[in-house]
TIBADREN-477053 format. One record per atom (N, C-alpha, C, O): x, y, z; atom name; residue in one letter. Coordinates in Angstrom, 3 decimals, m for minus. Each point is the difference from the previous one (the first is absolute). Example, Ala and Ser with C-alpha at 12.3 -4.5 7.8 and 13.67 -1.06 7.14 Angstrom:
# residues 2
SITE       c1       c2       c3 atome residu
SITE   13.190   m5.690    7.800     N      a
SITE   m0.890    1.190    0.000    CA      a
SITE    0.900    1.200    0.000     C      a
SITE    1.036   m0.019    0.665     O      a
SITE   m1.386    1.069   m1.385     N      s
SITE    0.820    1.190    0.060    CA      s
SITE   m0.770    1.090    0.730     C      s
SITE    0.509    1.108    0.169     O      s
END
This chain:
# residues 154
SITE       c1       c2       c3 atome residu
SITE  108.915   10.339  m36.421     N      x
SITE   m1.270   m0.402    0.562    CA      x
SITE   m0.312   m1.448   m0.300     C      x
SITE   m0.422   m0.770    0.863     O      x
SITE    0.605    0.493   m1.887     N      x
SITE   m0.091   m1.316   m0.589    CA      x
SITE    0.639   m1.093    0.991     C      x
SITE   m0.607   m0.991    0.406     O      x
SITE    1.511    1.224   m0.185     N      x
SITE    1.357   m1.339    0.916    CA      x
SITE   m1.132    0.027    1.366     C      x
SITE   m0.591   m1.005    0.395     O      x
SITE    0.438    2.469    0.244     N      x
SITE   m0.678    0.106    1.309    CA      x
SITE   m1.539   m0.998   m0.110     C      x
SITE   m0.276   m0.861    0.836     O      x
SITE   m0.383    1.114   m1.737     N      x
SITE   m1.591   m1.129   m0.182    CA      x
SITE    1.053   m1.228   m0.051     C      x
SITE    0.218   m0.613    1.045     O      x
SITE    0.462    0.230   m2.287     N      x
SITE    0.418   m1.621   m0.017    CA      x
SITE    0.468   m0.160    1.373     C      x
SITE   m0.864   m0.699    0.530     O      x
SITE    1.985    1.035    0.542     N      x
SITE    0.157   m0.090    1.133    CA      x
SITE   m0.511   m0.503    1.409     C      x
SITE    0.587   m0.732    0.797     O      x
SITE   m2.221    1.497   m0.671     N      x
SITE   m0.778    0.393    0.652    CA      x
SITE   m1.242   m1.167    0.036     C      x
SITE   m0.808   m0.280    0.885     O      x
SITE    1.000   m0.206   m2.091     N      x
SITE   m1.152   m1.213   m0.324    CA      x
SITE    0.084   m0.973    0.373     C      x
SITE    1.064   m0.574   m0.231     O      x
SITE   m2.054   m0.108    0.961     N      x
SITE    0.003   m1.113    0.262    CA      x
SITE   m0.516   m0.840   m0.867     C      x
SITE   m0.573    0.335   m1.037     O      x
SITE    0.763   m1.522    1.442     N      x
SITE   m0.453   m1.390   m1.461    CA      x
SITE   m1.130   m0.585    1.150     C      x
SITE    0.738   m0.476    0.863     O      x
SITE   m1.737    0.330   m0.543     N      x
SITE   m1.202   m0.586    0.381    CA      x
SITE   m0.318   m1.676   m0.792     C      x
SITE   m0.676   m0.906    0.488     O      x
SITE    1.239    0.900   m1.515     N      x
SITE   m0.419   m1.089   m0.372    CA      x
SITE    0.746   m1.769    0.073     C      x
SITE    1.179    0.035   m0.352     O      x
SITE   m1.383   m0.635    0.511     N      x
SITE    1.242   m1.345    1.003    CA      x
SITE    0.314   m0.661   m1.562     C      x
SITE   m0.636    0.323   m1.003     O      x
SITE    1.289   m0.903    1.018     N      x
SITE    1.066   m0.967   m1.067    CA      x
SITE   m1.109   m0.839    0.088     C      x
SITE   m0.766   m0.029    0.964     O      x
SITE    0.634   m1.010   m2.498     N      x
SITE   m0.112   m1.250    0.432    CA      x
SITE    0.211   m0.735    0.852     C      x
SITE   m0.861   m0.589    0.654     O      x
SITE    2.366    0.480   m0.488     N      x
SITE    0.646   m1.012    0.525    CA      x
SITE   m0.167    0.460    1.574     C      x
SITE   m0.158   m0.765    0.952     O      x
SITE    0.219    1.946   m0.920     N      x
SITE   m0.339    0.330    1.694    CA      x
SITE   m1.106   m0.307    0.566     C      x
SITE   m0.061   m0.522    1.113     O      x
SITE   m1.464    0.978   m2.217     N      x
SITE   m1.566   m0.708    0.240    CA      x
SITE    0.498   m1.369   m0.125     C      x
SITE   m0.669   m0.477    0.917     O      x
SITE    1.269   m0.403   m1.316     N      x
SITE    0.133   m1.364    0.288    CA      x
SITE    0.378   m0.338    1.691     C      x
SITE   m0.552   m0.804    0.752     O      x
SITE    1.452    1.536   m0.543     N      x
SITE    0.340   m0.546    1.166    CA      x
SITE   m0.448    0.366    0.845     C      x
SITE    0.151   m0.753    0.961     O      x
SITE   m1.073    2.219   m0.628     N      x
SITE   m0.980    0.287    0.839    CA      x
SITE   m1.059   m1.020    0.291     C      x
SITE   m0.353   m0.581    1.026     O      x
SITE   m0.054    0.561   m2.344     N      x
SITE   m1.208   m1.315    0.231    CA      x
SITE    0.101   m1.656    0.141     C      x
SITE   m0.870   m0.856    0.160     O      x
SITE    2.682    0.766   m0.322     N      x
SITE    0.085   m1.448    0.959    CA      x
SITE    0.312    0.243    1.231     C      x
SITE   m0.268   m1.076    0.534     O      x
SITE    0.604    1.675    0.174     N      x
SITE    0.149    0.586    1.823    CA      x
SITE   m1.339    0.080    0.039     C      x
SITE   m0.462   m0.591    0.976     O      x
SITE   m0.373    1.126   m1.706     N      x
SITE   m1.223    0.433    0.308    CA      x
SITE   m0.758   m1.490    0.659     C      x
SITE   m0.556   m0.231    1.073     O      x
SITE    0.856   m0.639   m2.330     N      x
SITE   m0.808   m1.320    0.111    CA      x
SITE    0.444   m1.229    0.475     C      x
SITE   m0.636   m1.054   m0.042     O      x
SITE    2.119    1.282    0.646     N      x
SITE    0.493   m0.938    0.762    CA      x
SITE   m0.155    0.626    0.992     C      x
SITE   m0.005   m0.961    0.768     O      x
SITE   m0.201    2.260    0.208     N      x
SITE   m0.621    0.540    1.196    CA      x
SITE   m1.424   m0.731    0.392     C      x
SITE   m0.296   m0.360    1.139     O      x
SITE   m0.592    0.200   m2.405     N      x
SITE   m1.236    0.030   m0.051    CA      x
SITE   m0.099   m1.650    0.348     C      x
SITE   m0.994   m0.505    0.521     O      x
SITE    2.117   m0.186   m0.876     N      x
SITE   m0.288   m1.668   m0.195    CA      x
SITE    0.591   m0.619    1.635     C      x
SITE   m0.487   m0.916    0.663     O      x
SITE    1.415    1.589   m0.414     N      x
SITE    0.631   m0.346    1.483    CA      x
SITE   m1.377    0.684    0.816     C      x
SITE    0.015   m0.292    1.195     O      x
SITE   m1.019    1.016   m1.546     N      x
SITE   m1.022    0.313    0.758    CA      x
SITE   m0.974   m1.048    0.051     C      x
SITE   m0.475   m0.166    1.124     O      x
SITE   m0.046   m0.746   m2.215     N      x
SITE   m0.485   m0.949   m0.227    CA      x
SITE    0.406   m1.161    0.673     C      x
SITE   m0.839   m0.589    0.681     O      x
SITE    2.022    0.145   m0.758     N      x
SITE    0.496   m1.325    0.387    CA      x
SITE    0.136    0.328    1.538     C      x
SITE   m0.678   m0.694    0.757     O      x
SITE    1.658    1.896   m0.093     N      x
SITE   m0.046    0.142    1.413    CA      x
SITE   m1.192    0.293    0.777     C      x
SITE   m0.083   m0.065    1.226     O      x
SITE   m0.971    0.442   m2.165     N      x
SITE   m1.576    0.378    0.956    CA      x
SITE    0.395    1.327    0.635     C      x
SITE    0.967    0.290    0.703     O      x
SITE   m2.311    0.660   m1.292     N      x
SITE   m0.183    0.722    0.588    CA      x
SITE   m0.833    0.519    1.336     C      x
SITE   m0.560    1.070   m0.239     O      x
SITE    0.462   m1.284    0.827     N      x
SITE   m0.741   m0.428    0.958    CA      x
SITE   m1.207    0.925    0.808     C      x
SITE    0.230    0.888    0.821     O      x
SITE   m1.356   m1.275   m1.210     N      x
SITE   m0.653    1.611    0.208    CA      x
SITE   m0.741   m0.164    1.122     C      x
SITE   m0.339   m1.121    0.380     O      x
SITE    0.009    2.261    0.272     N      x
SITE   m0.600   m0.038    1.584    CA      x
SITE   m1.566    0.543   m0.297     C      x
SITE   m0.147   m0.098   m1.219     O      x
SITE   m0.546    0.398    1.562     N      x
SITE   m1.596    0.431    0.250    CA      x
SITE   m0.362    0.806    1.019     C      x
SITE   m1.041    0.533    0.384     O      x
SITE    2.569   m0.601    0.075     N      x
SITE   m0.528    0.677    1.524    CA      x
SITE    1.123    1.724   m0.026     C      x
SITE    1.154    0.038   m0.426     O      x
SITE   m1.575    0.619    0.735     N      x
SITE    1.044    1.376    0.281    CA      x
SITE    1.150   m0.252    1.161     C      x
SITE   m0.061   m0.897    0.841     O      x
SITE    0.702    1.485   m0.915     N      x
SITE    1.225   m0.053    1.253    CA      x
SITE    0.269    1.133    0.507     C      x
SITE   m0.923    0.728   m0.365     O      x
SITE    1.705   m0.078    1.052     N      x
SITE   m0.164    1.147    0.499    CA      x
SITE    1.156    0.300   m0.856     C      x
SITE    0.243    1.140    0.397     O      x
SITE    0.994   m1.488   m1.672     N      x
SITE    0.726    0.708   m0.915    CA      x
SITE   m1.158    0.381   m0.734     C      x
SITE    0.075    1.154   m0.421     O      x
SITE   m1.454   m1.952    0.045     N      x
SITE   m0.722    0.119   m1.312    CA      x
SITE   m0.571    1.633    0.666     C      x
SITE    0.031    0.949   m0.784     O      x
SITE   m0.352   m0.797    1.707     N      x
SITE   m0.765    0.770    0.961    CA      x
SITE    0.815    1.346    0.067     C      x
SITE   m0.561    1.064   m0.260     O      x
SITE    1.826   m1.119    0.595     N      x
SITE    0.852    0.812   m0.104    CA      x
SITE    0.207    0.980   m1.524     C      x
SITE   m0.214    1.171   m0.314     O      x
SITE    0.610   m2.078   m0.193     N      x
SITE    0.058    0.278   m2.123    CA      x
SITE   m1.613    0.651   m0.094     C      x
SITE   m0.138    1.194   m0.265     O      x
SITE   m0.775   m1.874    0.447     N      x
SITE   m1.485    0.628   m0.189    CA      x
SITE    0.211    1.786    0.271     C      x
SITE    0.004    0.911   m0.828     O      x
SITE    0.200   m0.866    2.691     N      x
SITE    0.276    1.249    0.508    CA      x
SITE    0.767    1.017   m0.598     C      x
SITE   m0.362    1.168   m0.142     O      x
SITE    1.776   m1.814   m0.312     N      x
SITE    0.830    1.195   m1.006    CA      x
SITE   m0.322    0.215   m1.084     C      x
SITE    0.273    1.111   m0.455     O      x
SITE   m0.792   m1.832   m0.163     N      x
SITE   m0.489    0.237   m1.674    CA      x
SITE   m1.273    0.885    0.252     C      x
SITE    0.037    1.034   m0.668     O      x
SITE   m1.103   m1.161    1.419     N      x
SITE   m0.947    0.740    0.549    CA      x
SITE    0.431    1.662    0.288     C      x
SITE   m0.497    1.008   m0.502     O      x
SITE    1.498   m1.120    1.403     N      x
SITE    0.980    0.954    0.390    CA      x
SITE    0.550    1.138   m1.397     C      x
SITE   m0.230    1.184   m0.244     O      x
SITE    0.985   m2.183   m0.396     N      x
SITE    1.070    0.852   m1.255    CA      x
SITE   m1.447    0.203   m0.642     C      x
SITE   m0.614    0.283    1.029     O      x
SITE   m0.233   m0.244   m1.936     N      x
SITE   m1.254   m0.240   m0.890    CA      x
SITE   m0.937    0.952    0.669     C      x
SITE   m0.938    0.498   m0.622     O      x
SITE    1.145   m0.271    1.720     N      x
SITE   m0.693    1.635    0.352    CA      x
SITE   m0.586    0.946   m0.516     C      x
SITE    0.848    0.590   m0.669     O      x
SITE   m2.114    0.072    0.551     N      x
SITE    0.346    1.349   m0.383    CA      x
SITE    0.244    0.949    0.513     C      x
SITE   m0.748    0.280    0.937     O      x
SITE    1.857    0.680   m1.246     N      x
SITE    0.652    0.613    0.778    CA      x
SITE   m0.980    1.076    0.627     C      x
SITE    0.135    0.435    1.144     O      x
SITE   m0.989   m0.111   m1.894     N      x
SITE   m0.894    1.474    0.490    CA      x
SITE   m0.954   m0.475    0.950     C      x
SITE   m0.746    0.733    0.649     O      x
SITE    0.793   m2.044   m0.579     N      x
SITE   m0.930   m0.996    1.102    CA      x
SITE    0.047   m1.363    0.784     C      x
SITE   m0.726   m0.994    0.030     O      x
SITE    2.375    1.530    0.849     N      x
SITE    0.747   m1.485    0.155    CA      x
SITE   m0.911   m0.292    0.954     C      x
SITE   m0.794    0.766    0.545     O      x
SITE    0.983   m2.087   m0.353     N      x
SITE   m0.496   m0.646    0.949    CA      x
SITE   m0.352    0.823    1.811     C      x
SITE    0.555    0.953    0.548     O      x
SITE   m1.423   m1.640   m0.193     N      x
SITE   m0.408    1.025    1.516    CA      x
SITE    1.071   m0.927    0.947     C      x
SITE    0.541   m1.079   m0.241     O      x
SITE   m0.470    2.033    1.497     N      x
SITE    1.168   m0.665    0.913    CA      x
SITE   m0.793   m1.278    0.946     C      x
SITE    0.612   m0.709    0.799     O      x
SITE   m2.030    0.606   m1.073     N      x
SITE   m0.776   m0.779    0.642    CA      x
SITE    0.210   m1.106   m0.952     C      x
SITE    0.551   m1.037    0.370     O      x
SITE   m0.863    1.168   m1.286     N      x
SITE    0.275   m1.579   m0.797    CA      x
SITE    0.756   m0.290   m0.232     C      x
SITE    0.015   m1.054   m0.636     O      x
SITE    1.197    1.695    0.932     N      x
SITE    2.045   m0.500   m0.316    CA      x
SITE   m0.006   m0.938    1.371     C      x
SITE    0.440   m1.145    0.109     O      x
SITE   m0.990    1.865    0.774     N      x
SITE   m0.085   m0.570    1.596    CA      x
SITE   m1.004   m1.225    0.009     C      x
SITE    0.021   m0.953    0.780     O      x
SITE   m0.463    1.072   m1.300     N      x
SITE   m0.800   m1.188   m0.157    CA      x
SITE    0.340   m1.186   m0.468     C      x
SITE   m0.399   m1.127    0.296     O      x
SITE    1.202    1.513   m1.082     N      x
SITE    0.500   m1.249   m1.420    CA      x
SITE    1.201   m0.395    0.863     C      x
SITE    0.223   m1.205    0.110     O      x
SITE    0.430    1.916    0.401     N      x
SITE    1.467   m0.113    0.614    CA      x
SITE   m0.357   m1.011    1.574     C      x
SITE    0.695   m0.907    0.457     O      x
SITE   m1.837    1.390    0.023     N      x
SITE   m0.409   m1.141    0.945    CA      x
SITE   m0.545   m1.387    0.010     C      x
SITE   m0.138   m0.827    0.901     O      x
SITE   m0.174    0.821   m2.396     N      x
SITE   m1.042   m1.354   m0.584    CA      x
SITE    1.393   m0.808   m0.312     C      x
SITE    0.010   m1.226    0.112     O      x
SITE    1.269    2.008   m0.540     N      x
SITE    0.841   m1.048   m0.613    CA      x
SITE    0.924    0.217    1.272     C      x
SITE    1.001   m0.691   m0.190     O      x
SITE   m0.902    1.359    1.416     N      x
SITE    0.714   m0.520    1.211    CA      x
SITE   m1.093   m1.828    0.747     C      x
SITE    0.458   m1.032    0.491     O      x
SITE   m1.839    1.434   m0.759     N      x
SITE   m0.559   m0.591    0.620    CA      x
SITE    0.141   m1.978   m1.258     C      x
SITE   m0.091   m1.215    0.176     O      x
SITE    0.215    1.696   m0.717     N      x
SITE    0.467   m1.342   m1.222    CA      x
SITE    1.169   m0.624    0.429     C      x
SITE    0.007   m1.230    0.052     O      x
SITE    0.976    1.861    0.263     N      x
SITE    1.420    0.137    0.321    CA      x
SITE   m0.151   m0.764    1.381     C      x
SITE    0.581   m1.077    0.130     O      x
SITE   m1.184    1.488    0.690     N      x
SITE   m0.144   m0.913    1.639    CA      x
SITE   m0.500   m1.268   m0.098     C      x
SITE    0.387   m0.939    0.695     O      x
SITE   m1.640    0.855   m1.938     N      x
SITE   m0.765   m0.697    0.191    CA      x
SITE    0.918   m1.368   m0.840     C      x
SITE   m0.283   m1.146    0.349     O      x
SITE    1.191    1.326   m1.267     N      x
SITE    1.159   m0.788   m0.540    CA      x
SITE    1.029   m0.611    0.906     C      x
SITE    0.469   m1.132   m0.122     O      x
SITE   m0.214    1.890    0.915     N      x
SITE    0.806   m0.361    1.300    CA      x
SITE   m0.143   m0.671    0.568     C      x
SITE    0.774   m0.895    0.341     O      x
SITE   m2.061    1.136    0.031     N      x
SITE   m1.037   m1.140    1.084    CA      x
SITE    0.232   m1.248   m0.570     C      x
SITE    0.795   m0.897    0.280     O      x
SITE   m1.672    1.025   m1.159     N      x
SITE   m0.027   m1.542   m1.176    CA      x
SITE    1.286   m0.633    0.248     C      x
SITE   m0.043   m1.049    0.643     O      x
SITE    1.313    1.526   m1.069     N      x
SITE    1.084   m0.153   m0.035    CA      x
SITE    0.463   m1.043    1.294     C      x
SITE    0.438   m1.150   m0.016     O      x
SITE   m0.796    2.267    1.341     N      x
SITE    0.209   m0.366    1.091    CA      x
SITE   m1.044   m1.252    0.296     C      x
SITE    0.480   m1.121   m0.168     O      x
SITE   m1.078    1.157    0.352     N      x
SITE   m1.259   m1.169   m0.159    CA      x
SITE    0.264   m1.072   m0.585     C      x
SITE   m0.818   m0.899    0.194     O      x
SITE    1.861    0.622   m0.988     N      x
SITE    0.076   m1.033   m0.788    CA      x
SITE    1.067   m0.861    0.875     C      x
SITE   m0.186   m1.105    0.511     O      x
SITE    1.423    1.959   m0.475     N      x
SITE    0.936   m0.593    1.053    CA      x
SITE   m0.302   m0.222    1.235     C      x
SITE    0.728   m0.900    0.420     O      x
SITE   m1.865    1.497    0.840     N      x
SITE   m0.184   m0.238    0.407    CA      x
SITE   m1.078   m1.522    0.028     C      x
SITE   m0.216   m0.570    1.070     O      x
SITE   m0.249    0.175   m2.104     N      x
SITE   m0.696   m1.173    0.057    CA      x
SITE    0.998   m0.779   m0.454     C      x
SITE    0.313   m0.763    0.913     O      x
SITE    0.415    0.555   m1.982     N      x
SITE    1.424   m0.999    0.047    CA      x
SITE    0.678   m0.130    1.503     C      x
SITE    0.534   m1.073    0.283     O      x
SITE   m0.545    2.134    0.677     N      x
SITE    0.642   m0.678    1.023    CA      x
SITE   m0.707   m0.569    0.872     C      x
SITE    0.761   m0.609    0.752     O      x
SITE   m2.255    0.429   m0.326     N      x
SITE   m1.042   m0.707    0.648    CA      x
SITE   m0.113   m1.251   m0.466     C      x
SITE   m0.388   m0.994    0.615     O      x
SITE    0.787    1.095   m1.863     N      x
SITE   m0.392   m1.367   m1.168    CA      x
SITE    1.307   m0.888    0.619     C      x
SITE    0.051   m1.157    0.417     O      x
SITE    1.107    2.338   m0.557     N      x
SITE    1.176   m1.057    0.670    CA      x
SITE    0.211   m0.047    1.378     C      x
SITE    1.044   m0.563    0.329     O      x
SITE   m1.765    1.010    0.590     N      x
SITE   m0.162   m0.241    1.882    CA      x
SITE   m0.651   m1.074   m0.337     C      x
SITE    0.493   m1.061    0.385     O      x
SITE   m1.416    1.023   m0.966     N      x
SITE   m1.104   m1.100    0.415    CA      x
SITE    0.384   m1.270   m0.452     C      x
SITE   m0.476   m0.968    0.594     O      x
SITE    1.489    0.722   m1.828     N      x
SITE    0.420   m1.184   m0.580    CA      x
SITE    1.388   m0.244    1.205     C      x
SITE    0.326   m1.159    0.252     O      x
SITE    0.331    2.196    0.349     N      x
SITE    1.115   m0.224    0.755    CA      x
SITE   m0.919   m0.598    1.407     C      x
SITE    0.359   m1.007    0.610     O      x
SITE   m1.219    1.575   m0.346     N      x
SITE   m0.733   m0.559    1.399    CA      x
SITE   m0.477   m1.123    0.110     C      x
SITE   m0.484   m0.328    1.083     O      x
SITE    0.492   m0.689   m2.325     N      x
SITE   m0.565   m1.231    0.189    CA      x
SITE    1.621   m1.122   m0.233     C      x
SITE    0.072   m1.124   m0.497     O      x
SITE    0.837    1.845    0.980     N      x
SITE    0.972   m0.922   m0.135    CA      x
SITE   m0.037   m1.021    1.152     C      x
SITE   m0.349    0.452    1.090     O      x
SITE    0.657   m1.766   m1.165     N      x
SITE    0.456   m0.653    0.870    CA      x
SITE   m1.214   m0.820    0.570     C      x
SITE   m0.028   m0.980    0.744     O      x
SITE   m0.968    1.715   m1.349     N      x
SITE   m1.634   m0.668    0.332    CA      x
SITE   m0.408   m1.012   m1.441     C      x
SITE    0.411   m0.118   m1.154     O      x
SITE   m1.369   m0.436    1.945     N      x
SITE   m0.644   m1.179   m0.803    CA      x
SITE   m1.183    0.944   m0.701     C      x
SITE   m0.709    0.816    0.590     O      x
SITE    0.686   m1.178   m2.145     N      x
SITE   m1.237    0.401   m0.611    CA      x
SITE   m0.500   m1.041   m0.689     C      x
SITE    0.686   m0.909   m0.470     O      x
SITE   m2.300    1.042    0.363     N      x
SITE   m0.159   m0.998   m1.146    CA      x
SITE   m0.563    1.435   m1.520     C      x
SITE   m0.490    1.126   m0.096     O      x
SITE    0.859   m1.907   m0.498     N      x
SITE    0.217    0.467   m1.517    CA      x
SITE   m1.427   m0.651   m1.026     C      x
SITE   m0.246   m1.184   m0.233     O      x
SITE   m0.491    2.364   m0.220     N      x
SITE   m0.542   m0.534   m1.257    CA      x
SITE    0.943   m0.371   m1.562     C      x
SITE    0.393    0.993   m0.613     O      x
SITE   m0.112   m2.166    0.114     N      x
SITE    0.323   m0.252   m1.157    CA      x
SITE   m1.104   m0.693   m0.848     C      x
SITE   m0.364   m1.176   m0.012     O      x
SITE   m0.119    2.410   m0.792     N      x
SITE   m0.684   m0.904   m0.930    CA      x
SITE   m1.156   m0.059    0.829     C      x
SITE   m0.537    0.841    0.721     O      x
SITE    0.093   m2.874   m1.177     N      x
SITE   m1.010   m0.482    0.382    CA      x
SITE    0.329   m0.771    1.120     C      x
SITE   m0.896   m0.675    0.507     O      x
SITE    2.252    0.654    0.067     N      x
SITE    0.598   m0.487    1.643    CA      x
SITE    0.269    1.120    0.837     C      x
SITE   m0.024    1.189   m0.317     O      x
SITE    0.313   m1.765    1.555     N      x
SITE    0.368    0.998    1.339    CA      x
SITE    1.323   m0.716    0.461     C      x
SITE   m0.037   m1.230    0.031     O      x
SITE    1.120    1.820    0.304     N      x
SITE    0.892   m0.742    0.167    CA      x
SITE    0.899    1.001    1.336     C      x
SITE   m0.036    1.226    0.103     O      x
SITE    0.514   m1.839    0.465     N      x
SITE    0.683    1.025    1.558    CA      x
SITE    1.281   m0.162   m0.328     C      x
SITE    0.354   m0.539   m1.048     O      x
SITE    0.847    1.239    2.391     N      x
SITE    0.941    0.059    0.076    CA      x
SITE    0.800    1.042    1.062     C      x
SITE   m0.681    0.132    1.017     O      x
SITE    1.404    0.315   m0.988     N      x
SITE    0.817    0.377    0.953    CA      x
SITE    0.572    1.092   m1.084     C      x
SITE    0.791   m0.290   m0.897     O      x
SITE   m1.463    1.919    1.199     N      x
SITE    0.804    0.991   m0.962    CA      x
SITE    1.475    0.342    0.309     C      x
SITE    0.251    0.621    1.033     O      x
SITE    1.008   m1.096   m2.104     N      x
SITE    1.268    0.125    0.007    CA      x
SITE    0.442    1.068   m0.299     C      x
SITE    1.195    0.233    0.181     O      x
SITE   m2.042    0.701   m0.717     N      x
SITE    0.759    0.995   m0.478    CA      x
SITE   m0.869    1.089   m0.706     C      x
SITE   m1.098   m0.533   m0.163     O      x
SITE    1.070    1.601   m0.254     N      x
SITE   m0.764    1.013   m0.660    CA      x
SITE    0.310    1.244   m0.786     C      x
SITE    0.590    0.926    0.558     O      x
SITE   m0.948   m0.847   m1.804     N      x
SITE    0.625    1.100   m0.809    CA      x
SITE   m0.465    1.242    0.371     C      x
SITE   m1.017    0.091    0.688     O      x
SITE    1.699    0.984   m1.096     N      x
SITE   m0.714    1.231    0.575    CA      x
SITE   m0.843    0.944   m2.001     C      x
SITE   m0.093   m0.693   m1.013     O      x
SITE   m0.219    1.806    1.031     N      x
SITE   m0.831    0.796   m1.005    CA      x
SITE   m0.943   m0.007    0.033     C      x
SITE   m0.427   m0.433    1.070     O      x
SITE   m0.242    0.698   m1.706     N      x
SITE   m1.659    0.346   m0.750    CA      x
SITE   m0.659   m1.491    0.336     C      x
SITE   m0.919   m0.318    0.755     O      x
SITE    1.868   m0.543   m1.727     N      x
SITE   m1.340   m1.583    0.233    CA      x
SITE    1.242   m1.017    0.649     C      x
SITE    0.644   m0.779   m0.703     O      x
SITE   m0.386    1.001    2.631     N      x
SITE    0.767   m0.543    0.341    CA      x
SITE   m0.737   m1.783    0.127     C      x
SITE   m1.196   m0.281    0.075     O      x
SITE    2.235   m0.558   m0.085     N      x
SITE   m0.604   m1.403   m0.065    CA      x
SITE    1.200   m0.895    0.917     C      x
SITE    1.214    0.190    0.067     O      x
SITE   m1.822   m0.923    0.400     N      x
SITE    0.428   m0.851    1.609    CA      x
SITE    0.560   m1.459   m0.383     C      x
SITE   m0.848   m0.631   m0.631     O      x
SITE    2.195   m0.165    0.868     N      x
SITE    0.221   m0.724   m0.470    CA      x
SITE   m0.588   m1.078    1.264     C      x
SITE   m0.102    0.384    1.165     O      x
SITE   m0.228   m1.661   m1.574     N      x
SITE   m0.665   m1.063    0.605    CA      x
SITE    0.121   m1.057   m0.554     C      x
SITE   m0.524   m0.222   m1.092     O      x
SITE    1.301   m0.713    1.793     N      x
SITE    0.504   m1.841   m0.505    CA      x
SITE    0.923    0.627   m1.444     C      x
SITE   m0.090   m0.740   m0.979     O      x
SITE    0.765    1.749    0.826     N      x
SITE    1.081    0.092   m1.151    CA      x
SITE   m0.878    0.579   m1.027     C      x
SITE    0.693    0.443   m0.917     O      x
SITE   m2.287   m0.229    0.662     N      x
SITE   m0.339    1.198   m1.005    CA      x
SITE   m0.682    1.268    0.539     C      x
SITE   m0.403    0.150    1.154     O      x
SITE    0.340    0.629   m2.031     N      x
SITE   m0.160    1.070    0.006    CA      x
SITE   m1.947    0.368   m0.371     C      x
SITE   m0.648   m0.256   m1.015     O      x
SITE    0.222    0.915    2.300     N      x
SITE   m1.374    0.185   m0.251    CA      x
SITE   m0.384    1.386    0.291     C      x
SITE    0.651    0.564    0.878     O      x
SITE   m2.064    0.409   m1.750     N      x
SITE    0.103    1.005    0.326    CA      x
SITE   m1.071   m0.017    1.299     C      x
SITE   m0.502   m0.980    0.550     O      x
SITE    0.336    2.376   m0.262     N      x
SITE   m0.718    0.089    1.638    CA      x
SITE   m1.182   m0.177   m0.193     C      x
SITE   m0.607   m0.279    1.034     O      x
SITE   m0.071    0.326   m2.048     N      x
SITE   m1.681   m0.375    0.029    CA      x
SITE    0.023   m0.987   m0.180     C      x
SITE   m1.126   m0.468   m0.171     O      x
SITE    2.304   m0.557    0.070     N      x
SITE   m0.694   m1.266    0.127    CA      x
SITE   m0.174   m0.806    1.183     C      x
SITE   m0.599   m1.076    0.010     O      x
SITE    1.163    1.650    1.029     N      x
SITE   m0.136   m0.049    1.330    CA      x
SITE   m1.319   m0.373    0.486     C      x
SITE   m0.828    0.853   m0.318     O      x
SITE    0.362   m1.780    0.945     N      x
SITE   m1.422   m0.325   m0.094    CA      x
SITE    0.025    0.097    2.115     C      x
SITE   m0.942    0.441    0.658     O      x
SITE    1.945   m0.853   m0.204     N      x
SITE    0.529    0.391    1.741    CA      x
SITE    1.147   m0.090    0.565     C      x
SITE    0.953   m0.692   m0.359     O      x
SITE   m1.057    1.630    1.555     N      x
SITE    1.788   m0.352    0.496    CA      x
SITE   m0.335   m0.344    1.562     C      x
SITE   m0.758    0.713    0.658     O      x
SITE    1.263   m1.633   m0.241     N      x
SITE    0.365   m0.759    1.161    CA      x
SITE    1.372    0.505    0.403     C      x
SITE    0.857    0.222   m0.855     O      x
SITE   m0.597   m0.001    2.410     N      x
SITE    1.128    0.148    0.656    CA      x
SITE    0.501   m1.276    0.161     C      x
SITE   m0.733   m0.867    0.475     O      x
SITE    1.916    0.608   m0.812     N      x
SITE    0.658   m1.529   m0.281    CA      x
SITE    1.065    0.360    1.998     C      x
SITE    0.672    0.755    0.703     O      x
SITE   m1.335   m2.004   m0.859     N      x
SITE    0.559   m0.337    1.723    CA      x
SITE    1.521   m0.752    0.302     C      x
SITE    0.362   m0.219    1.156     O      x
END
């Protein structure tokens, strides 16, 4: 009986030397968290939304799970999050490419340009496309609000 208990036992308790090295992983995890930034949001997402729902879900009580009206409910609030992300999504690229029609549509035309505290014209050579597309004129580079008019160059 004796061999079977010594056998059977586990040791629960860690080495020194093992609590040493737990707690430097521990605190070089903790320091690459510091220096790389952790970066925190304010806002929910539809994973945060999701995780909410299953933990809600598993954490149940069983003799009084949840009603099929409010599973349906919750399951439509985070389809309706889910579209509404999309959109955004879509919405964004669709204004990067208006941003870049409209910088491509003033090619070859004369604009005059706000710089600063001058106005200065030119003949647009060329135009970048993205988010903040910008129009090249006399060899620099200007963005589209500084566009003050465009003339059809004859």
């Amino acid at each position: 009986m004796d061999i079977l208990n010594t056998q059977n036992s586990v040791n629960t308790q860690m080495s020194a030397s093992d609590k040493f090295t737990v707690d430097n992983a521990v605190n070089n995890y903790n320091k690459t968290l510091v220096h790389e930034g952790r970066k925190t949001s304010h806002e929910l997402g539809k994973d945060d939304f999701l995780k909410l729902l299953i933990t809600q879900l598993s954490n149940q009580d069983p003799t009084s799970p949840m009603e099929d009206t409010q599973f349906i409910s919750q399951m439509a609030q985070f389809s309706s999050l889910e579209q509404m992300t999309n959109m955004s999504s879509s919405f964004s690229k669709m204004a990067a490419f208006i941003n870049s029609s409209e910088a491509a549509s003033t090619l070859g035309k004369t604009v005059e340009l706000n710089v600063g505290d001058t106005v200065t014209s030119g003949v647009v050579e060329g135009a970048t496309r993205g988010d903040n597309p910008q129009i090249l004129v006399n060899g620099m580079y200007y963005n589209m609000d500084q566009i003050k008019a465009i003339y059809a160059t004859e």
